[in-house]
N, C-alpha and C positions, 0 to 999 in steps of 0.2 A: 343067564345071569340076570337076578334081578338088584335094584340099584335100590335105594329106601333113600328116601332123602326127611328129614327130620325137619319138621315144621314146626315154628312153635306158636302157638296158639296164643293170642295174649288178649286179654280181655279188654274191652275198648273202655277208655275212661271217659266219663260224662266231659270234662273238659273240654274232649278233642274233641267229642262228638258237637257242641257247643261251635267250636272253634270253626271246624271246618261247616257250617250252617251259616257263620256270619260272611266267612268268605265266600260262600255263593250269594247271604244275601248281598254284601258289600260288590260284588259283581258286575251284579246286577242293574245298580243306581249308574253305576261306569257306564253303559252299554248304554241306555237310556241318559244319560248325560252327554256323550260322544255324538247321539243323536241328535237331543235337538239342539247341538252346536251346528248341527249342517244345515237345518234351516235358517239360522241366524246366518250363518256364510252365506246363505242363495239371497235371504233379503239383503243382507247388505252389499251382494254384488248387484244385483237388479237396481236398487237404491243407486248404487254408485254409478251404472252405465243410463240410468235415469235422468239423472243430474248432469253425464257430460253430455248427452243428446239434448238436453234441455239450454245449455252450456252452449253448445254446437248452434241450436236454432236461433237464441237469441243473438251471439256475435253477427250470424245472417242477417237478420234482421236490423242489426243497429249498422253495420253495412251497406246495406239496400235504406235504410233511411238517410244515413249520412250521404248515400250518390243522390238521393233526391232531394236533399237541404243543397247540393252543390247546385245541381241542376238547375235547382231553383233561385240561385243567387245569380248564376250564370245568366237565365232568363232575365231577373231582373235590371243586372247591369246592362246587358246588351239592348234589351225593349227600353229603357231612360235613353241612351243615348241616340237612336232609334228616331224616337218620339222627338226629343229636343232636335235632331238633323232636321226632320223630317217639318217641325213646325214651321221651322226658320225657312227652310227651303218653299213651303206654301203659302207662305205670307211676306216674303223677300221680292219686290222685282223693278224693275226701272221701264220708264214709256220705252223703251228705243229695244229692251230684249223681253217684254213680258210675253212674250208669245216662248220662247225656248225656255226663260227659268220655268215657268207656269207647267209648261209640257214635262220637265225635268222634273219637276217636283210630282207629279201624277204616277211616275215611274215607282214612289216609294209609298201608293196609297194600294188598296184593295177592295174588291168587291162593289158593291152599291154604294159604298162614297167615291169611289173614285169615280165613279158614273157621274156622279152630283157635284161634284169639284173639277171635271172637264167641263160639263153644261156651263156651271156657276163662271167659269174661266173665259170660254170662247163667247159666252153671251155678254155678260156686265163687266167682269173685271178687265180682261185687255181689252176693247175696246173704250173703255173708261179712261184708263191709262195713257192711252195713245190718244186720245182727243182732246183729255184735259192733264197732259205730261205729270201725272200721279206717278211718282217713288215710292216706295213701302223698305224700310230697312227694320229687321225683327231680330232680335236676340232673345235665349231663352236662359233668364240669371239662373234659376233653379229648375229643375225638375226631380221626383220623388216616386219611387216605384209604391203602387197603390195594392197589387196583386201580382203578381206571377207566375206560371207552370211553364211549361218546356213547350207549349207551342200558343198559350194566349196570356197576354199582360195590359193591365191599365195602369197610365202613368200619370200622373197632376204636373203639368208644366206650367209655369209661370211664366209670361210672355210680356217683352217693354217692344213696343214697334213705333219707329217715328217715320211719318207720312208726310212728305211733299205734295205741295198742289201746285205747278206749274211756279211762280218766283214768290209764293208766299213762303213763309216764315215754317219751318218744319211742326208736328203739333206732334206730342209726344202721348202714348196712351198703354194702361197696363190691362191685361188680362189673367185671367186665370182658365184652362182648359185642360180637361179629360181627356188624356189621348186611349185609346182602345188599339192594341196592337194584336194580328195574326201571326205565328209563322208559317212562310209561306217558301217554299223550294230554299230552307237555309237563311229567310232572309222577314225580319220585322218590316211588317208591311201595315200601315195606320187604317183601318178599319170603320173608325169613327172617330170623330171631331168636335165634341162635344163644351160651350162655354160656360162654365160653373159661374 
């Protein structure tokens, strides 16, 4: 058995011929459009994870500055208070205990001035004291942090001390001194002594 199947044959119109040409060129521009959409998505993802890693580093940063603006306040208040205890206490004493405030006050000095401020002590000042009954009373009105870091500070203290000399008349007298602080095991320790 054979089957025939009737085909009909139709002539193609320039039209369609036309038509179906622009729809491949039209296609075309798609595909190539589609494209270089995916490089603008990679840039603008790299861009964006660019930005919060940059985003990411700087908050670190203004973090870790902010701990060492505290640090460094912290420093500064504590080496002022320090420095003005620390004056008052080495320049403070009466004939009758200048051997214990003197030793007392040494406790809050360090390195090669406390070496120089023991000599200075046991040589000329208490025995000074005790012979010609010399008092020393020091207050510190002001002091002002000059510098600061977390383990060294200078400080400007301003110092009024009125001195007795056996039943004369007290004589009153101001300075101004540089105190130079260490930290040392936890603890502002005056370093240098210096009179501006």
């Amino acid at each position: 058995m054979t089957v025939t199947v009737d085909v009909e044959e139709r002539p193609v119109e320039p039209d369609e011929t036309e038509a179906a040409e622009e729809a491949v060129v039209e296609a075309e521009p798609a595909a190539v459009q589609s494209d270089s959409r995916k490089p603008w998505a990679r840039w603008t993802g790299l861009t964006l994870a660019f930005a919060a890693m940059l985003l990411a580093v700087a908050a670190g940063y203004f973090n870790w500055q902010d701990g060492s603006v505290r640090l460094a306040q912290a420093a500064a208040t504590e080496s002022v208070r320090a420095a003005s205890d620390g004056t008052v206490a080495m320049l403070s004493y009466r004939p009758e205990t200048v051997d214990t405030e003197l030793k007392s006050a040494a406790g809050r000095l360090t390195g090669g001035f406390r070496d120089e401020y023991t000599k200075l002590v046991d040589t000329v000042v208490a025995p000074g004291a005790k012979q010609k009954h010399i008092s020393a009373v020091a207050t510190v009105p002001d002091a002002a942090s000059v510098s600061a870091t977390e383990n060294h500070a200078v400080v400007l203290v301003f110092v009024n001390q009125t001195t007795t000399i056996g039943a004369d008349s007290p004589t009153a007298s101001t300075s101004t001194v540089r105190v130079t602080l260490d930290k040392v095991h936890d603890r502002w320790l005056i370093s240098q002594f210096d009179p501006v």
